[in-house]
Backbone as CSV, one residue per row, in Angstrom:
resi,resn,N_x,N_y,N_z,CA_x,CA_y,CA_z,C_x,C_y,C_z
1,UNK,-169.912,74.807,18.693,-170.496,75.002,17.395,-171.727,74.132,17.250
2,UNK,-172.748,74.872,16.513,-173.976,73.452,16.369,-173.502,72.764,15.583
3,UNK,-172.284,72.643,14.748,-171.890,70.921,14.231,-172.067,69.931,14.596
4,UNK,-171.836,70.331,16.173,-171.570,68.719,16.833,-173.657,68.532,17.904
5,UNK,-174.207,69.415,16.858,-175.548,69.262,17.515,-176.113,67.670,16.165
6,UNK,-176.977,66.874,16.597,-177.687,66.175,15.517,-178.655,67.582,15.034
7,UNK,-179.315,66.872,13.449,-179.753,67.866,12.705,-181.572,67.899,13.573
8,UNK,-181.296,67.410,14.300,-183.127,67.514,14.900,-182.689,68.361,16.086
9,UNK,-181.473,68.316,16.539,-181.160,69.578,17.813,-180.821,70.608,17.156
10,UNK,-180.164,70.752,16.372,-180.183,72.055,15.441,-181.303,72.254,15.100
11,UNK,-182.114,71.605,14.230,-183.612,72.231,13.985,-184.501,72.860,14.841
12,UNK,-184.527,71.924,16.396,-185.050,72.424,17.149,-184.645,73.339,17.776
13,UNK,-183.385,74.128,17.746,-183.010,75.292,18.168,-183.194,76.781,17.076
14,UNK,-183.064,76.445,15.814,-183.793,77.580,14.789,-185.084,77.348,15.441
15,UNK,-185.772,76.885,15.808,-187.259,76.600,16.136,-188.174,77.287,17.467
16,UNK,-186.541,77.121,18.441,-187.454,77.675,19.890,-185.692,78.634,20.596
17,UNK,-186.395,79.483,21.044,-185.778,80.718,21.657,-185.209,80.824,22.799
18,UNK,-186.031,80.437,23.597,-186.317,80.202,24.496,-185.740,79.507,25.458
19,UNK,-184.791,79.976,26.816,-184.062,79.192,27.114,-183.560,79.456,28.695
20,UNK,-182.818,78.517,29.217,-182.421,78.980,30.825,-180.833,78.917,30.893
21,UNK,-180.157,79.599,31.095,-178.471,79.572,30.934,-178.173,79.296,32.732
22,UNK,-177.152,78.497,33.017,-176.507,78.294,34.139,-175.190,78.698,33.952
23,UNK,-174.855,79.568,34.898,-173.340,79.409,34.714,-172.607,79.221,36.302
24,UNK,-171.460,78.912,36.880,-170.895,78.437,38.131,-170.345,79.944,38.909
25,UNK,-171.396,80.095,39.906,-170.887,80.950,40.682,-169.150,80.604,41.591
26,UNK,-168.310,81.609,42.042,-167.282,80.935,42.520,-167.026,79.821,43.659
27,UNK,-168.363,79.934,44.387,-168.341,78.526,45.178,-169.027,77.110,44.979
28,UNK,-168.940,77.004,43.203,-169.483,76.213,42.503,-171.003,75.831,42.326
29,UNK,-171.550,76.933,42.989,-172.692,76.201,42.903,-173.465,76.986,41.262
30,UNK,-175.009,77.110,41.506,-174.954,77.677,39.882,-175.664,78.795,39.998
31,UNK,-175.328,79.703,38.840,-176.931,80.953,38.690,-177.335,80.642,37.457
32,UNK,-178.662,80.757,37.481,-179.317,80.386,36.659,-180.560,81.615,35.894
33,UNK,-180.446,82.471,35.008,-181.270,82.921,34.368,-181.989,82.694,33.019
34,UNK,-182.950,83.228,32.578,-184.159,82.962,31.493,-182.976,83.546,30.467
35,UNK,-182.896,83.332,29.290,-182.269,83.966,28.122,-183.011,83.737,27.156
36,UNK,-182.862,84.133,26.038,-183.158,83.940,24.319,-181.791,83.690,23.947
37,UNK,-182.087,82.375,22.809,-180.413,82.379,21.740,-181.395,82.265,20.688
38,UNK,-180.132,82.179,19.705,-180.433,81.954,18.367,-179.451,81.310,17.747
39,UNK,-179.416,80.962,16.094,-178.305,79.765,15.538,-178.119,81.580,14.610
40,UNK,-176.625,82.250,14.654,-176.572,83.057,13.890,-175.238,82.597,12.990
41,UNK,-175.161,82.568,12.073,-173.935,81.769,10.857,-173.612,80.799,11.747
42,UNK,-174.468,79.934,12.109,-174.139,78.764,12.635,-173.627,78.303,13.634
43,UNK,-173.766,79.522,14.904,-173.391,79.526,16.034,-174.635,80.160,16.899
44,UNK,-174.497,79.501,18.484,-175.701,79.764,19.098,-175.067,80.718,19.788
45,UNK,-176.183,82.094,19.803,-175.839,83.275,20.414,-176.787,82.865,21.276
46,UNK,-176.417,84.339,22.195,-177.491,84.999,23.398,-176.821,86.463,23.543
47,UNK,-177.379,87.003,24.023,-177.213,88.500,24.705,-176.635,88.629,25.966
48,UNK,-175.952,89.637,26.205,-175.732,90.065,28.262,-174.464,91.480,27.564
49,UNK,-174.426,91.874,28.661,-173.879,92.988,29.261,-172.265,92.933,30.008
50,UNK,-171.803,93.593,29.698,-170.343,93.520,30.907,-170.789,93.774,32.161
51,UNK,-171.494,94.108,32.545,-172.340,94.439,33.433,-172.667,93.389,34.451
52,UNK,-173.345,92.215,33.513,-174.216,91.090,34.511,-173.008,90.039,35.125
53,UNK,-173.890,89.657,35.934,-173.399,88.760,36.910,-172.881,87.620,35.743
54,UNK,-173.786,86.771,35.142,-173.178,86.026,34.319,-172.034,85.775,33.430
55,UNK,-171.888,87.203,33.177,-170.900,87.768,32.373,-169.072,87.694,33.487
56,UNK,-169.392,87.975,34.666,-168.640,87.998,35.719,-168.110,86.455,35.960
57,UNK,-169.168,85.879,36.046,-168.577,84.057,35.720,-168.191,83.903,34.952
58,UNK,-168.369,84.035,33.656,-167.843,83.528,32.196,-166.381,83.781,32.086
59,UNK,-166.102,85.173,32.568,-165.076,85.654,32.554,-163.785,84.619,33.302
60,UNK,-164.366,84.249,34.683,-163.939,83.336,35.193,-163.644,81.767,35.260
61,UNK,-164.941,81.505,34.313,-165.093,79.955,34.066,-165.547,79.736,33.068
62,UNK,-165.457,79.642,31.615,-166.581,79.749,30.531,-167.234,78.431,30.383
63,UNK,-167.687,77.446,31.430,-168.122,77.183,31.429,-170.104,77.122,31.721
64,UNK,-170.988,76.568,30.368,-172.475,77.245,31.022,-173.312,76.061,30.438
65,UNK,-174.368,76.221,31.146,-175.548,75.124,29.956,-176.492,75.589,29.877
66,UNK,-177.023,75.468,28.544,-178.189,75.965,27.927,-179.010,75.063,28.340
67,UNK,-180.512,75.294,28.491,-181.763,74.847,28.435,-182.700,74.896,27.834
68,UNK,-183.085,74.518,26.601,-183.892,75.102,25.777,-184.936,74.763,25.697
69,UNK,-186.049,75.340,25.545,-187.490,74.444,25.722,-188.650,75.121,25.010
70,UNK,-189.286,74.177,24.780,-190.718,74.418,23.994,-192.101,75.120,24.837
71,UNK,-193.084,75.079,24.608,-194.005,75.406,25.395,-194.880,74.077,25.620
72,UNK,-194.457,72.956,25.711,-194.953,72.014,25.335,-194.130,71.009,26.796
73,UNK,-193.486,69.827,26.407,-192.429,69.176,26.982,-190.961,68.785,26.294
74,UNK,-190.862,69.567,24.994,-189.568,68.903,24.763,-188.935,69.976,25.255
75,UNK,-187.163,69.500,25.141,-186.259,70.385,26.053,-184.936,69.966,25.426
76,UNK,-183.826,70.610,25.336,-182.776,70.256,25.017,-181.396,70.864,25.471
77,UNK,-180.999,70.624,26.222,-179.896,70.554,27.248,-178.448,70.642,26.452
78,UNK,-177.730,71.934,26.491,-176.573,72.206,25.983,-175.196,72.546,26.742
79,UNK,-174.414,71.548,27.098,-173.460,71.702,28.292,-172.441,72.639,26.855
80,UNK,-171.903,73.669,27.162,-170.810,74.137,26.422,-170.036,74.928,27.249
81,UNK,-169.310,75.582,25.833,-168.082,76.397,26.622,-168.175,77.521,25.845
82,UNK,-168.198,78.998,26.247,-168.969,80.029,25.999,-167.611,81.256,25.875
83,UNK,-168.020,81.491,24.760,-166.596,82.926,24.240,-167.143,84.348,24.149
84,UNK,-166.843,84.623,24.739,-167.756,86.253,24.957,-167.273,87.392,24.097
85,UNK,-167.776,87.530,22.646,-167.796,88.514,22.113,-168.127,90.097,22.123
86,UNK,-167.182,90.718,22.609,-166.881,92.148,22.239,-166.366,92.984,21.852
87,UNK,-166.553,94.245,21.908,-165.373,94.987,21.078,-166.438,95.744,20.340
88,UNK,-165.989,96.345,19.183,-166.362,97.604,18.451,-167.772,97.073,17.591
89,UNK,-167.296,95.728,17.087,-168.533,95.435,15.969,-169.987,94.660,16.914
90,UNK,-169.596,94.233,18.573,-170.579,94.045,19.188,-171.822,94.760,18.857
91,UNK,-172.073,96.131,18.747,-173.671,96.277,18.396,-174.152,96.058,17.069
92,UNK,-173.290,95.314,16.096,-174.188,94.916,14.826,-174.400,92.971,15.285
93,UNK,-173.597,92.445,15.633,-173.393,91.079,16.211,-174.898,91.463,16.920
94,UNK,-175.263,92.411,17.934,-176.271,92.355,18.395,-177.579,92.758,17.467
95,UNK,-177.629,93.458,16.686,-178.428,93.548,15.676,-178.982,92.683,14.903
96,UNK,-177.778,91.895,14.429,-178.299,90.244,13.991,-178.736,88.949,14.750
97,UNK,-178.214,89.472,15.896,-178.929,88.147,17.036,-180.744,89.126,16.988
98,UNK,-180.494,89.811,17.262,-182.417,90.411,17.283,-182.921,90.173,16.186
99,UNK,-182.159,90.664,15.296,-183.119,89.903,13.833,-183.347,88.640,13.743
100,UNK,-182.505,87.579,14.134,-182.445,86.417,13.758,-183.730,86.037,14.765
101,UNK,-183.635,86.531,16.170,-184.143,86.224,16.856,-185.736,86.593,16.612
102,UNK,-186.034,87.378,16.009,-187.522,87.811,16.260,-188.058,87.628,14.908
103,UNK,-187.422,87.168,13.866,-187.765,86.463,12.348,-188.830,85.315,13.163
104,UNK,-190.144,85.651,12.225,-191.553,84.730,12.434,-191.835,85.078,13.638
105,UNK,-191.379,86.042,14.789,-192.379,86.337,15.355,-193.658,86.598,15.388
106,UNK,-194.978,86.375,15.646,-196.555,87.312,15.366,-197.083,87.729,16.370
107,UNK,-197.210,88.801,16.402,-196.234,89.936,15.804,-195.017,90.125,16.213
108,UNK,-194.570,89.933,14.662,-192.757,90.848,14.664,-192.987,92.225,14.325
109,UNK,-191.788,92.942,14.493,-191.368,94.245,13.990,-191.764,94.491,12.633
110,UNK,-192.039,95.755,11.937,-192.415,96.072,10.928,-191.138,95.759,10.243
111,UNK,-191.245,95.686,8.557,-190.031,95.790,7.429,-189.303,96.436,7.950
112,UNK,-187.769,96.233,8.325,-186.761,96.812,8.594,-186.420,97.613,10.312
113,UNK,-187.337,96.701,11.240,-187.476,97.859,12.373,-186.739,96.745,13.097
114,UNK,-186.469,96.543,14.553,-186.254,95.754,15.638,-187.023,96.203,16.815
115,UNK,-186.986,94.816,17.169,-188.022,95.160,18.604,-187.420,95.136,19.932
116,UNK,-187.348,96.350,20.354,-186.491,96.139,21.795,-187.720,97.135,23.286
117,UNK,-187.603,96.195,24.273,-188.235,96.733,25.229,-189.670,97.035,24.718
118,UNK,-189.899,96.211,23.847,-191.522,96.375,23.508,-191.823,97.340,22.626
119,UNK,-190.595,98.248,22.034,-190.910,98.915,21.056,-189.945,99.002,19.985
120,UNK,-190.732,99.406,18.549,-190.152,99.327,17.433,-189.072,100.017,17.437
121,UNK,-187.440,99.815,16.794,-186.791,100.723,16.855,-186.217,100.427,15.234
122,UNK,-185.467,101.831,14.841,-184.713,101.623,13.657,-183.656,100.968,13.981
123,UNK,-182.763,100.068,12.977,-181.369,99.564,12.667,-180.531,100.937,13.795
124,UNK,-180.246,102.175,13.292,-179.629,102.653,13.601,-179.876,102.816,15.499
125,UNK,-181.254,103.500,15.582,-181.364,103.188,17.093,-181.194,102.428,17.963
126,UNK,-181.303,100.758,17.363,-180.941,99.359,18.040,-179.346,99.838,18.295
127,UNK,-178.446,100.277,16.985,-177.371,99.990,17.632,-176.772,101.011,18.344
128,UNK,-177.391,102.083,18.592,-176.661,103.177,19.213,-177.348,102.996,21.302
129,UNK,-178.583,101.714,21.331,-178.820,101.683,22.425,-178.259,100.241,22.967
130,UNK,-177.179,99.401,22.189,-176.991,98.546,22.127,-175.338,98.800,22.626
131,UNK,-175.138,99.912,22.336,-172.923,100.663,22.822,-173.278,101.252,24.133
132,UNK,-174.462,101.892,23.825,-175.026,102.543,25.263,-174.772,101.209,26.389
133,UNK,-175.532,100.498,26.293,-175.635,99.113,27.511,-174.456,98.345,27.428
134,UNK,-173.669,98.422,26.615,-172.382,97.798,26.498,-172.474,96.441,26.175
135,UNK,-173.528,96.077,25.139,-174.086,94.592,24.805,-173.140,94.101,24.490
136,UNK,-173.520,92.655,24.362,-172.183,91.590,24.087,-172.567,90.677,23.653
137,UNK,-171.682,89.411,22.582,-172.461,88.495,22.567,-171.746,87.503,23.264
138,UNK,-172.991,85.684,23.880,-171.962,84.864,24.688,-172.445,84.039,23.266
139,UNK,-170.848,83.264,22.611,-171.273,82.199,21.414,-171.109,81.058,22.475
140,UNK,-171.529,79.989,21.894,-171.808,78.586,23.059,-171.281,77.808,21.913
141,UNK,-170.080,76.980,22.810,-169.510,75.559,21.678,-170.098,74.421,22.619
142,UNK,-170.260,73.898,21.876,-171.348,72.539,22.459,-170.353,71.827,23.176
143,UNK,-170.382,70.993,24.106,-169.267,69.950,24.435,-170.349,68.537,24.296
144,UNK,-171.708,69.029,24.843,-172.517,67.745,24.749,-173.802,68.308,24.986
145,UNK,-174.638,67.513,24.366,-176.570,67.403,24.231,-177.011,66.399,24.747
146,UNK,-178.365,66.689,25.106,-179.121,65.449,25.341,-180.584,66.523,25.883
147,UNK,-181.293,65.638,25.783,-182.698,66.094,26.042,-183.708,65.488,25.237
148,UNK,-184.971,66.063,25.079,-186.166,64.998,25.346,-186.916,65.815,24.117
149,UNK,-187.091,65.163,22.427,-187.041,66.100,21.318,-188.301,65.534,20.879
C-alpha cells in the first residue's frame, strides 16, 4: 500500500509514471521491463496480460521492484509484493489505471476519450479491447523504499 510510502514518495509517484519492474525468473535471477503505474484509490497499479512473462513469475513468486524515475536524476525504488488482479471487473480497473495514468498529459486524450496505442478511443472501446488482451491489474504493497528524491 502507499501508506507505508513517506508523503514525498507518494507525491513523487502521483508525479512520475514512469518506471522499470523486476520480477525473479525461476533460476533467480531477474527480468526486467519498462512499465507505467499509477497511485489509483491509493494503491500503485501497472498493467500486463495473462499472457506476459512477468505475469508467469508473479504467479510464482509475487515478489517485484519498482523503479521509478524522473527525466532528470531522482529515482525511487519500490521492493513489494504484488497481487494480480483479475476477473470480470479487470477492464474497468484498467480503464481507471489509463485515466489516472494519462490525467495532465500534453497532449492528453480529448474530454472523455483514452489513449491507447497512440490513438483516441471511447470508454466503451478501451474496455472491450482491454477483455480482448485479457488485461490485468499487478497492485504493489510496498515492503520497503529508498531512493534519491
Amino acid at each position: 500500500m502507499c501508506m507505508s510510502l513517506s508523503e514525498g514518495g507518494l507525491e513523487f509517484l502521483k508525479q512520475h509514471r514512469s518506471a522499470a519492474m523486476a520480477t525473479l525468473r525461476p533460476d533467480g535471477s531477474l527480468h526486467v521491463v519498462r512499465v507505467g503505474v499509477a497511485v489509483v484509490d491509493g494503491r500503485i497499479w501497472s498493467s500486463g496480460t495473462r499472457t506476459r512473462v512477468r505475469t508467469r513469475h508473479l504467479r510464482r513468486d509475487p515478489r517485484a521492484t519498482l523503479f521509478v524515475f524522473d527525466q532528470r536524476w531522482s529515482a525511487l525504488s519500490l521492493d513489494s509484493t504484488v497481487t494480480i488482479l483479475e476477473g470480470p471487473d479487470a477492464p474497468e480497473r484498467s480503464l481507471r489505471l489509463f485515466q489516472t495514468m494519462q490525467q495532465g498529459l500534453d497532449p492528453g486524450p480529448s474530454p472523455g476519450m483514452v489513449l491507447w496505442e497512440g490513438t483516441e478511443r471511447s470508454p466503451e472501446e478501451f474496455l472491450r479491447i482491454m477483455e480482448e488482451q485479457q488485461r490485468l491489474i499487478y497492485q504493489f504493497e510496498v515492503v520497503r523504499s529508498y531512493g534519491l528524491l
